[in-house]
N, C-alpha and C positions, 0 to 999 in steps of 0.2 A: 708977450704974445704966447699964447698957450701952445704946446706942443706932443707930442705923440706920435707913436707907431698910427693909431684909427687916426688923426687928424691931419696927419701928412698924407696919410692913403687918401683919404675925404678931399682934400685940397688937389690933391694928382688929379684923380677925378672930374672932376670942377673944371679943372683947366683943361683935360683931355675935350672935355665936353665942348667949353666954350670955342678952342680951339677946330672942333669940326664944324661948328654953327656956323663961325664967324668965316670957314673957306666955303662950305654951301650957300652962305647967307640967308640963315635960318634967322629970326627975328628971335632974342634972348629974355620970352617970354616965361614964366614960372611953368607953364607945362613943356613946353618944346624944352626948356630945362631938363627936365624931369627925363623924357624920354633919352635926353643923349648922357644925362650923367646913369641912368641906366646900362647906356648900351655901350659907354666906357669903362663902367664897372662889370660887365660880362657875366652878371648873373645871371640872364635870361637868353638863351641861345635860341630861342626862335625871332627876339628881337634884335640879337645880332646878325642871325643870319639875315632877316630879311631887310635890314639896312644895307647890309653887305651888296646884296643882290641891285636895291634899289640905286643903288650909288656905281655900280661896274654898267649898270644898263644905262647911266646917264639921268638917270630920270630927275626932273626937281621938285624939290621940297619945297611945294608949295604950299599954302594956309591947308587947301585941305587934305593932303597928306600927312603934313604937322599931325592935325586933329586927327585923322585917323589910326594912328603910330601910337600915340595917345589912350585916346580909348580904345585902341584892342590893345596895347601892354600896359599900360599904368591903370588907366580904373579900375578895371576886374578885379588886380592884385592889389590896390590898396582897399579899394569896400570889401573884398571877400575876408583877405590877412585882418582888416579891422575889426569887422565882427566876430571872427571866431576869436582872436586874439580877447576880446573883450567877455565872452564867453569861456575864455579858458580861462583867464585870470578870474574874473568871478568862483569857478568854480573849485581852481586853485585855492584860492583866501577862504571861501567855505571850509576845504578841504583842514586847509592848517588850523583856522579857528575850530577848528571841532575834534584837534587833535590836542590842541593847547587846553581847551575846556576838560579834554578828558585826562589828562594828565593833572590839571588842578583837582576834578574832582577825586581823582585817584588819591591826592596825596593831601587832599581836606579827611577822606576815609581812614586814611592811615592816622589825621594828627587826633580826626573823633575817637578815632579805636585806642590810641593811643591814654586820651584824659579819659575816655572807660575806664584803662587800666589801674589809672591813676587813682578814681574815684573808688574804683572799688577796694583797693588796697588800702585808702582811707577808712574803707569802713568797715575791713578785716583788723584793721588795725585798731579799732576803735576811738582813732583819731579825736578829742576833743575841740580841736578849734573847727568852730563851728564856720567862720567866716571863710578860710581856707578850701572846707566842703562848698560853700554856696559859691566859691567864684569859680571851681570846677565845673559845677553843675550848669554854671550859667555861659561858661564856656564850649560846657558839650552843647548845650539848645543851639548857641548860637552856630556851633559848626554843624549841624543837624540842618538848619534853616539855610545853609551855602552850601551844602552839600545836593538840595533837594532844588537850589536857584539854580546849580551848574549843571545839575540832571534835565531841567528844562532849557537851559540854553544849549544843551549840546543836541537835545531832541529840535531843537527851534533851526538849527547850523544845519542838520541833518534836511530838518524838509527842505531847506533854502535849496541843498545842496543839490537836491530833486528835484526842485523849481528852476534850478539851473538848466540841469541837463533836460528836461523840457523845454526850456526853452530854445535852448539850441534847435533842436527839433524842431520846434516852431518857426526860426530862424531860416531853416532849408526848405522845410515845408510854402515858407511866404515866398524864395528864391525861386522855388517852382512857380506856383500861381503865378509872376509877376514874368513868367515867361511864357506863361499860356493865354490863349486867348478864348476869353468868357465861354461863348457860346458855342465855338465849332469843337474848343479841344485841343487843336492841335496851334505851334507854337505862333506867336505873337510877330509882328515887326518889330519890336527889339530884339528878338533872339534873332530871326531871319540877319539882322544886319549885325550882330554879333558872329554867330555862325558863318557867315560869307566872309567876312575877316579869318578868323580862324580858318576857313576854307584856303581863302587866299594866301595869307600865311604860308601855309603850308604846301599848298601848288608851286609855291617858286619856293621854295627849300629842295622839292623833290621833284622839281620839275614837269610835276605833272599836271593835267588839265582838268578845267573845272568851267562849267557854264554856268546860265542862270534861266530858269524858265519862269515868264510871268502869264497868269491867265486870268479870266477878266468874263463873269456871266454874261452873257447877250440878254439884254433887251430886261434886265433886270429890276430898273425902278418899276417899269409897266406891268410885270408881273407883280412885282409886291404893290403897287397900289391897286391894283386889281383883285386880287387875291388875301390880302391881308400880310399885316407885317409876321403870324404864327405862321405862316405860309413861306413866307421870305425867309424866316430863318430857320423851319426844314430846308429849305433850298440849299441856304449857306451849308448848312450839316453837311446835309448828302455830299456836295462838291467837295468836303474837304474830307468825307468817308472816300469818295472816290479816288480820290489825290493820291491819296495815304495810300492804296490799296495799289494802284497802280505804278508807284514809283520803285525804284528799288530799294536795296535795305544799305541803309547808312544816308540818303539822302533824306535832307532837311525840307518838310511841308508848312508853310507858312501861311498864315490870312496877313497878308500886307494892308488892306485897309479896306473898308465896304464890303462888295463884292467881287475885290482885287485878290487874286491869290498870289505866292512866289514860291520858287524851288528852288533848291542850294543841290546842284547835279556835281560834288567832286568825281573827281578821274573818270571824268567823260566826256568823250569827244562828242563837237557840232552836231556829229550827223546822228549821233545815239542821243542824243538830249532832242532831235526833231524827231525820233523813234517813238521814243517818253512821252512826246507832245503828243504825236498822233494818237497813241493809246488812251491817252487820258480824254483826249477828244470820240477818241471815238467810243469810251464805256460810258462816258455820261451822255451822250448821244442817245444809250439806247435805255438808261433810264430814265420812266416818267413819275409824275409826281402825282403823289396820292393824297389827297383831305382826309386826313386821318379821323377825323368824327362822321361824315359822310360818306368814305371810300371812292369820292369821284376822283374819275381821272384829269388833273389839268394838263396832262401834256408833257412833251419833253424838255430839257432845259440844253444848253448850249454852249459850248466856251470855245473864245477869242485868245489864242495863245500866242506868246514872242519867243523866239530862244537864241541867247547868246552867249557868246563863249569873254572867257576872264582873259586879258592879254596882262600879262608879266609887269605889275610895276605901274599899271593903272591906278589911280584910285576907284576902288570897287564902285564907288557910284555912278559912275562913268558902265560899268557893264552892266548894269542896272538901267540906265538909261536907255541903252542901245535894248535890251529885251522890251525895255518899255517900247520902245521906239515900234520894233516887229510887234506887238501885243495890238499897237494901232493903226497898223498897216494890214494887220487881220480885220480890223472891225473895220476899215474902209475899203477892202476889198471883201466885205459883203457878210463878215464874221461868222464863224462855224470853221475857223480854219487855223493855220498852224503856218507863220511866218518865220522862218530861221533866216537871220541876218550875220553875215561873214566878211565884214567891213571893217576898215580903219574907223580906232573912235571918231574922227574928225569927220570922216563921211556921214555914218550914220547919225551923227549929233544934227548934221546941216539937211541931212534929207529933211 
């Protein structure tokens, strides 16, 4: 059996791991793997800590906790560690091959300069063998012709080496896009439910509070089919210029999906996230909407808001629910309003 200092440590590991699964009764799946031979190898101390937390509060590890432990610590760090890692190596091996080509061609210079010397002393000398002269001569062409091969491979190693670090760039560049969303701008439902992890996270490390506001256009297909879809989506714009405008600084503005929006409120209490709510209800309240080729006025537009606070050790979709839940207790109490719900998950889920 093979052995080692790294494979004994590897094996400790493993077992540490299997060992808390199997007292949680965690199912010893290749990701739930993943997650606890992580958090018994300690390199990642916000997924320490917040197992820690999750486990003193009682809480269980269920499917979708698993999954969410998951993808807020292991995905990010292996897609993000893989690609640059594949990026640096790339630009790495460029690097070396275009140090190795220059070093041969260095020393193909030195062995041409060299049979120069050679050839010329043949012919100070007035050397008769003729044959001797022509295998020199045929020797310097040929190192003339390697010489002028390695000059373009090293210029060829060089652009690569430029195509590299563009692409990289490229790399971050597509990492943005793929968090933004097309038409309004501002971030997507995958960052919103990235970001609220990372929020959450970090709320029960430090203890501190974090809501979630969802808002939701009134009466919005009727308008866009009324008005045209170029019309629907000035609408979206606006709402989400005003979003943006209205929240505070560090808080995450999201298009959650249609004409759904969502806000990531860290270290803010219930009643300042219905604070947030009311503002933002009441600035888009007082703008109306303009036909930008005609200048007619259509009118003003309206939002349906929810707002909930994150409890310690939930899985975040759970306080995601509950805002949803207030987002729709505004539109049935008559929408243009602003619901904050301050309920046990179990209440609000059964209202």
């Amino acid at each position: 059996m093979e052995s080692g200092p790294e494979l004994d440590d590897a094996r400790e590991k493993a077992e540490s791991a299997l060992r808390h699964m199997a007292v949680l009764g965690i199912p010893p799946t290749p990701d739930n793997f993943a997650v606890w031979f992580a958090y018994a190898g300690g390199g990642d101390p916000h997924l320490r800590r917040t197992i820690d937390i999750l486990m003193d509060n009682g809480q269980e590890f269920d499917e979708i906790r698993n999954a969410e432990l998951h993808a807020r610590f292991v995905l990010p760090t292996y897609r993000t560690s893989a690609v640059d890692t594949v990026a640096d190596d790339l630009h790495a091996v460029a690097g070396r091959l275009s140090h190795t080509v220059g070093h041969a061609g260095a020393g193909a210079r030195r062995y041409g300069d060299a049979l120069s010397d050679a050839s010329d002393a043949l012919v100070r000398s007035e050397a008769e063998d003729l044959e001797v002269r022509t295998l020199v001569s045929g020797l310097m062409q040929e190192t003339r012709v390697m010489e002028a091969s390695n000059a373009q491979l090293r210029e060829r190693l060089e652009q690569s080496s430029s195509e590299i670090a563009h692409l990289r760039e490229t790399l971050e560049e597509t990492r943005r896009e793929a968090s933004t969303d097309g038409l309004t701008g501002i971030a997507n439902r995958m960052r919103f439910e990235r970001e609220l992890r990372t929020a959450a996270a970090a709320a029960m490390e430090r203890g501190a509070t974090l809501c979630v506001l969802m808002a939701d256009i009134d009466h919005f297909k009727v308008f866009n089919d009324t008005h045209g879809h170029a019309v629907g989506d000035q609408v979206l714009r606006l709402v989400a210029r005003v979003l943006s405008d209205a929240v505070r600084p560090g808080d995450l503005v999201a298009r959650y999906g249609g004409e759904e929006f969502a806000v990531v409120l860290p270290d803010c209490e219930l009643e300042e996230a219905g604070r947030i709510a009311e503002r933002i209800r009441d600035r888009i309240g007082h703008k109306h909407v303009v036909r930008r080729r005609s200048g007619a006025d259509l009118g003003a537009v309206t939002l349906s808001l929810g707002v909930a606070a994150y409890r310690f050790g939930e899985p975040i979709a759970q306080a995601v629910e509950r805002a949803d839940t207030a987002l729709y207790r505004a539109k049935q109490g008559g929408r243009n309003r602003v619901v904050v719900v301050d309920e046990p998950p179990s209440a609000a889920a059964g209202s």
